[in-house]
C-alpha positions as CSV (number, residue, x, y, z in Angstrom):
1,X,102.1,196.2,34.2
2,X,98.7,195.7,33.3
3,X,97.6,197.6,29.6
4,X,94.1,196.0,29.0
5,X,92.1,194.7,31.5
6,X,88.2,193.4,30.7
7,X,86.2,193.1,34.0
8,X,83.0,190.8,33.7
9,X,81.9,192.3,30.2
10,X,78.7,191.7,28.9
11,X,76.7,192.8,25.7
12,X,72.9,192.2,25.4
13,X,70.9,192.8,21.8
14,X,67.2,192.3,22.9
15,X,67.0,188.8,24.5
16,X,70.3,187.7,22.8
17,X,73.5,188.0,24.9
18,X,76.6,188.3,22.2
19,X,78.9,188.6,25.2
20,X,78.6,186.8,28.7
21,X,80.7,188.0,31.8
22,X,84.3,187.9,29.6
23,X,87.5,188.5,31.8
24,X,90.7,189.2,30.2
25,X,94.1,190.8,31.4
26,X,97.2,191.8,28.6
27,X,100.3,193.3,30.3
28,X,102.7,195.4,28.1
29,X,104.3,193.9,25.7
30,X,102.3,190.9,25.6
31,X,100.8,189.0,22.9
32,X,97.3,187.3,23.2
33,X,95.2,185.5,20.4
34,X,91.7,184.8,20.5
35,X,90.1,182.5,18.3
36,X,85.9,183.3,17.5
37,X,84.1,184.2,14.3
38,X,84.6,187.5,12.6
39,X,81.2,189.0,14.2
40,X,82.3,188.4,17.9
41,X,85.4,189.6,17.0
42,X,84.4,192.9,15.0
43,X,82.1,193.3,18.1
44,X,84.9,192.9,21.1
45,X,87.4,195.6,18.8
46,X,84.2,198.1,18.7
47,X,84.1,197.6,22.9
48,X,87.1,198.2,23.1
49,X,87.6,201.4,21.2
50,X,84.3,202.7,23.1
51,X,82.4,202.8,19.9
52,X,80.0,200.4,21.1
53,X,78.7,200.7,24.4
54,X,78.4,197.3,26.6
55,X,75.5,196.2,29.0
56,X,77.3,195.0,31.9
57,X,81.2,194.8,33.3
58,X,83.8,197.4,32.0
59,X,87.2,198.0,30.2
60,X,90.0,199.8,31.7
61,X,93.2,201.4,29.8
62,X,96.0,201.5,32.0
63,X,93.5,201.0,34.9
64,X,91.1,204.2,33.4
65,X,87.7,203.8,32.6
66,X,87.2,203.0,28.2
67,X,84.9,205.5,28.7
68,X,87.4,208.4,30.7
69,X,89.7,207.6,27.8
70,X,90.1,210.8,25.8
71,X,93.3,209.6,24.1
72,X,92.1,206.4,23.1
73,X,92.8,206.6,19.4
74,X,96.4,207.3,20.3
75,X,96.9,204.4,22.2
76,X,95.4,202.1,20.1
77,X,95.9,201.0,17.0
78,X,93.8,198.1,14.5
79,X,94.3,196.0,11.6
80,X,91.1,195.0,10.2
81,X,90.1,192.1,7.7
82,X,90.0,194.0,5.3
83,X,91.3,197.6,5.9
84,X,90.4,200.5,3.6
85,X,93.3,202.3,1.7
86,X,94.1,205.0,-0.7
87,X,94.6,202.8,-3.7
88,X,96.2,206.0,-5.7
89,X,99.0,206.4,-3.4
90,X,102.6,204.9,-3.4
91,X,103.1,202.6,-0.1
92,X,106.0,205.3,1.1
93,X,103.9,208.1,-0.1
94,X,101.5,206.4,2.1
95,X,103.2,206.2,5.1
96,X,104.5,209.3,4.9
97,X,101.0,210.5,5.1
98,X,100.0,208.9,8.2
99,X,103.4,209.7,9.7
100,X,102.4,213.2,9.5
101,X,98.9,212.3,11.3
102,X,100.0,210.7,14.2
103,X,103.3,213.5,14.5
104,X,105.4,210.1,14.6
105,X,109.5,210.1,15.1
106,X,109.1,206.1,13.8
107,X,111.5,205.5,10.9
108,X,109.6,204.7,7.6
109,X,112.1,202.9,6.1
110,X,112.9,200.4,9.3
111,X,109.4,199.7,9.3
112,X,108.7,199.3,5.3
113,X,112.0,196.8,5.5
114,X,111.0,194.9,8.4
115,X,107.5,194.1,7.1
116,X,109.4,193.4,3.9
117,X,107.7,196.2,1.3
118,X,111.2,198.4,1.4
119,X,111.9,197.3,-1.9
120,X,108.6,197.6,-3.5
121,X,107.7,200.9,-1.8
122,X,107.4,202.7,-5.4
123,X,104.6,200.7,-6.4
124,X,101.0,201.9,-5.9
125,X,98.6,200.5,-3.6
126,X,95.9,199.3,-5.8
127,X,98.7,197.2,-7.4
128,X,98.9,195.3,-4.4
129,X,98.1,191.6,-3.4
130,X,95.9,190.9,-0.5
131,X,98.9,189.6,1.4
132,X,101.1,192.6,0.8
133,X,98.1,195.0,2.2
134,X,97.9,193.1,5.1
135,X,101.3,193.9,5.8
136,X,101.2,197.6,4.8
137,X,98.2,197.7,7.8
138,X,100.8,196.4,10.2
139,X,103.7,199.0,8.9
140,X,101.0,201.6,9.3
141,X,99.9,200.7,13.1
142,X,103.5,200.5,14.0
143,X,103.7,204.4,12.8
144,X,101.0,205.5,14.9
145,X,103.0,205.8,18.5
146,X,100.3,203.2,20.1
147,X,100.5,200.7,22.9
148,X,98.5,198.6,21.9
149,X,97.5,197.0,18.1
150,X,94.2,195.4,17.6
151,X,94.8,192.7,14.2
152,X,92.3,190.9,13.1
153,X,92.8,187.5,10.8
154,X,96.4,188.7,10.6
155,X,97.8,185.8,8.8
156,X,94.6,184.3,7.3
157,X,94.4,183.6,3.4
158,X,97.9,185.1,3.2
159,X,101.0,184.0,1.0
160,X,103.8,181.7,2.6
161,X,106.1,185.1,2.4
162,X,103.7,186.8,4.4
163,X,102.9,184.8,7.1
164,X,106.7,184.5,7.5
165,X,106.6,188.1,8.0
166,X,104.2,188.3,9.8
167,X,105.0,185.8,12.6
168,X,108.4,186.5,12.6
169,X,107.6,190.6,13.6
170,X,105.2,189.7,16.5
171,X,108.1,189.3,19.0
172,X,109.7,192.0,17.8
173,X,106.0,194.4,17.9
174,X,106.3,193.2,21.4
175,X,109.8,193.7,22.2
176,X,108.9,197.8,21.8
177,X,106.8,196.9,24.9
178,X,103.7,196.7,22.4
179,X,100.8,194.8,23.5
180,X,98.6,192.9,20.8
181,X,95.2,191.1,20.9
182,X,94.9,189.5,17.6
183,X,91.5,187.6,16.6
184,X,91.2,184.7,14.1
185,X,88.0,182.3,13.0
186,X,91.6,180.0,12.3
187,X,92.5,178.1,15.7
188,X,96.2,177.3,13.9
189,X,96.6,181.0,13.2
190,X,96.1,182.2,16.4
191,X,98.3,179.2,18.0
192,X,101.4,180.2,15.7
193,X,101.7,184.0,16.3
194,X,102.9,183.3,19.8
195,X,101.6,184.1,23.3
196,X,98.6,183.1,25.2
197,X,95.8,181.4,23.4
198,X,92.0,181.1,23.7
199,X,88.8,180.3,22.3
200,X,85.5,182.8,22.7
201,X,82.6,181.3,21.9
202,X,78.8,180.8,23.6
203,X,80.7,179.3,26.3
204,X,82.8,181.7,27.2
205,X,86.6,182.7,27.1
206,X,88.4,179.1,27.4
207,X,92.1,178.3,27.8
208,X,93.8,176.2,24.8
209,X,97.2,174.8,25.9
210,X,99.9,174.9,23.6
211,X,102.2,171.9,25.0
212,X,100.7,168.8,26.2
213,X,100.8,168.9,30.2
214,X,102.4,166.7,32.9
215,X,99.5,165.5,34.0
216,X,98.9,164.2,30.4
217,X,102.3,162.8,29.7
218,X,101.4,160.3,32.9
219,X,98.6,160.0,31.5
220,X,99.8,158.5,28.3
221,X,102.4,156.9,30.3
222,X,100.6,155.0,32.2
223,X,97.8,154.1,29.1
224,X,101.2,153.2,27.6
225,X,102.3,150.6,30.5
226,X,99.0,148.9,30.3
227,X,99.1,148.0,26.8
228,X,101.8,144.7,27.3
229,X,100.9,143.7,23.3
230,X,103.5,145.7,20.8
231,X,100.7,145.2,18.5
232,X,97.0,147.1,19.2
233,X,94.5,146.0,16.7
234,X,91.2,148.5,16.2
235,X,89.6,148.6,13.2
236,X,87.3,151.2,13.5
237,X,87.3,154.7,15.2
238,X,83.2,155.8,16.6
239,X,81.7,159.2,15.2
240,X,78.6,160.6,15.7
241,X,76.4,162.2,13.1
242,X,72.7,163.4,14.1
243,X,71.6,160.1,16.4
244,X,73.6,157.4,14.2
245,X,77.3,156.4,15.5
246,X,79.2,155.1,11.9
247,X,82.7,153.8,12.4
248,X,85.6,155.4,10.2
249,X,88.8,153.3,9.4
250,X,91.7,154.7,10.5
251,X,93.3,155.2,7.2
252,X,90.0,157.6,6.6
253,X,91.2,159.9,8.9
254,X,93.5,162.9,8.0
255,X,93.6,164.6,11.3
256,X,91.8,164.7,14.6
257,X,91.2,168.3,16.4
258,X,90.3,168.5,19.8
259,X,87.6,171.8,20.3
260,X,86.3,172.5,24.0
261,X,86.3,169.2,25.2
262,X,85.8,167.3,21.7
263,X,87.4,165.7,19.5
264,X,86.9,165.9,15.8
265,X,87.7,163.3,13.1
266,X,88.8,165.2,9.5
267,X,87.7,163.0,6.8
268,X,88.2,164.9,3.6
269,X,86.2,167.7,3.5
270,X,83.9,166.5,6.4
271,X,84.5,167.5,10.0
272,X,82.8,164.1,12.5
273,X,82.4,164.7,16.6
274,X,84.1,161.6,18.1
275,X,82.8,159.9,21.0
276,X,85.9,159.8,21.9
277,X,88.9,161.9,24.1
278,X,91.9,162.9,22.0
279,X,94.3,160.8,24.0
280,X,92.0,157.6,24.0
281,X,92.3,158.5,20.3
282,X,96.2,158.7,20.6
283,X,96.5,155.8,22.1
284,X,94.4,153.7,19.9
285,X,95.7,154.9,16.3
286,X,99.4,155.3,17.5
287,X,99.9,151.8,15.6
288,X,98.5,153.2,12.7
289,X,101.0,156.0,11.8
290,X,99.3,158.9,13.8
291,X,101.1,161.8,16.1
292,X,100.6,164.1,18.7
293,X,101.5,167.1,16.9
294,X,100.0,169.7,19.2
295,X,98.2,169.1,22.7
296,X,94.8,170.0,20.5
297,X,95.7,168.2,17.0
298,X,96.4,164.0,16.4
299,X,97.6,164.0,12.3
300,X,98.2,160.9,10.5
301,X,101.7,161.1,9.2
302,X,101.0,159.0,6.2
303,X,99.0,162.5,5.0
304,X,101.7,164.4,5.8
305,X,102.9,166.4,2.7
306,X,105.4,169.1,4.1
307,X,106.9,170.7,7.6
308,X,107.3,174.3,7.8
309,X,109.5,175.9,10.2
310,X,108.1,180.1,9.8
311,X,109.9,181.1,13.0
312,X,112.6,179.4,15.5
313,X,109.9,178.1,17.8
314,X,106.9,178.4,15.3
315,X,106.2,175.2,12.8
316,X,103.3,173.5,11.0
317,X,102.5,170.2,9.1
318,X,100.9,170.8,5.6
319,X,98.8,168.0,4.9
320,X,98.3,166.1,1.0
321,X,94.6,167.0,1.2
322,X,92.8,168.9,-1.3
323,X,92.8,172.2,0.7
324,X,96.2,171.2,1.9
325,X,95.3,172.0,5.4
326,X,97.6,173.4,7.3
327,X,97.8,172.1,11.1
328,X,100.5,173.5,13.9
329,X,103.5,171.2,15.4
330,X,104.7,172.3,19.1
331,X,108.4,173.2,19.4
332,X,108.5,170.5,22.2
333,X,107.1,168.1,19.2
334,X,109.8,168.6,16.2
335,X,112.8,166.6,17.2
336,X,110.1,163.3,18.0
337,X,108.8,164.2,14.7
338,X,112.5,164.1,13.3
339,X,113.6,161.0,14.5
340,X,110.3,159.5,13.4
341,X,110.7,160.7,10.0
342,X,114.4,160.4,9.8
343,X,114.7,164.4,8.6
């Protein structure tokens, strides 16, 4: 059954359009991640709570109007950013505050223990880290009796321990038939908290696949067949800056990203466009040590530094750079990875 449906939504400021004709459907219990920066995001939650009114299209809750809603702020619940709290307060103290608010029958302690602050549920909030905040304003939207929870950058700038948390109580938000819509300026975050995945930008609300297809696997196949040498030399990979075209050496390259239809070389800190598809890329760097780690990221495994496994079906590749970028790894990928790596 259908919870959120956006019809055709549009917002105009003056001549500038911040939202053009965007369609989007989450059914109960679903999960659905949206990558876009932090002011299309702060503007789509404000839609969708009715405190900003759009210019075209409409938002229906359970197939009512946004704006017939009267009970809106009972069925939905959001994690911002950064949420506000009462810093004087104990985290159980706290909870126990907003349990009386939303008159919930939620246990406080199942919650506090699955978000993993049970044991630290003494200790005041202004004591807290950033990561342990983010998960009190999970603990605190799964009090509130709602269907659906709005996060946003859920797992962004967060500890190991928290992310683990974090990704790992998704399905289980869900499973209590609790829809979320979670937002991200971080592609990687939004591809490793599960469920559908997109990309909102000036283009609109695009698709990003989170296995490589059939059609691609022949693909490769066949690019694979035609290649009768064991042995493909290239010394030089094509990116283009302003109206020059320099050419990178493989070895240059830490990771490739492919973003609505193009490709990106990583070279330290600096982000190139490639003239260049991602499995043209594949095929000619395969020699030199690189992998198809996800349908949208190539890595070069030499620049591979650790593999994290956060959740059965949820792993990334931490890479020896010095933001030691973190980059996701398909659950159809690992066991190709593992017999390349011999782990």
């Amino acid at each position: 059954m259908t919870l959120l449906n956006i019809e055709n939504l549009s917002k105009e400021c003056g001549n500038l359009r911040l939202l053009n004709n965007l369609n989007l459907t989450l059914n109960h219990g679903k999960c659905i991640g949206i990558k876009c920066s932090n002011d299309t995001s702060n503007l789509l939650f404000n839609l969708i709570l009715g405190k900003t009114n759009f210019s075209k299209g409409n938002i229906y809750i359970e197939n009512i109007q946004i704006s017939k809603c009267t009970n809106i702020k009972n069925i939905i619940a959001v994690t911002f950013s950064n949420d506000g709290m009462y810093g004087r307060l104990k985290i159980y103290d706290y909870m126990k505050f907003f349990k009386k608010i939303y008159n919930s029958q939620s246990s406080i302690k199942e919650i506090l223990i699955k978000l993993g602050l049970f044991d630290i549920s003494n200790k005041k909030i202004k004591s807290l880290t950033y990561s342990q905040k983010k998960r009190l304003s999970i603990a605190r939207a799964l009090l509130s009796n709602c269907k659906l929870i709005l996060m946003q950058e859920a797992t962004l700038n967060i500890d190991r321990e928290s992310t683990l948390i974090i990704r790992e109580c998704i399905p289980y938000i869900c499973s209590l038939g609790i829809s979320i819509l979670a937002t991200s300026v971080s592609l990687e975050d939004i591809i490793l908290l599960g469920g559908e995945t997109y990309i909102l930008d000036e283009k609109g609300l695009n698709t990003v696949e989170t296995d490589i297809s059939n059609n691609e696997a022949d693909e490769k196949s066949n690019s694979e067949e035609d290649l009768d040498s064991p042995y493909f030399k290239i010394d030089k990979i094509p990116a283009k800056v302003d109206e020059k075209i320099i050419l990178l050496n493989p070895t240059e390259i830490i990771s490739i990203e492919s973003l609505n239809g193009t490709s990106y070389l990583n070279v330290g800190e600096e982000k190139f466009p490639c003239t260049l598809t991602l499995m043209e890329l594949e095929n000619r760097l395969k020699y030199f040590g690189f992998f198809r780690c996800h349908r949208s990221y190539l890595v070069n495994l030499q620049r591979v530094r650790e593999v994290v496994t956060w959740t059965r079906n949820s792993y990334s590749l931490i890479l020896d750079d010095k933001n030691k970028t973190s980059i996701p790894l398909s659950k159809g990928r690992i066991n190709e990875l593992k017999d390349i790596l011999k782990f």
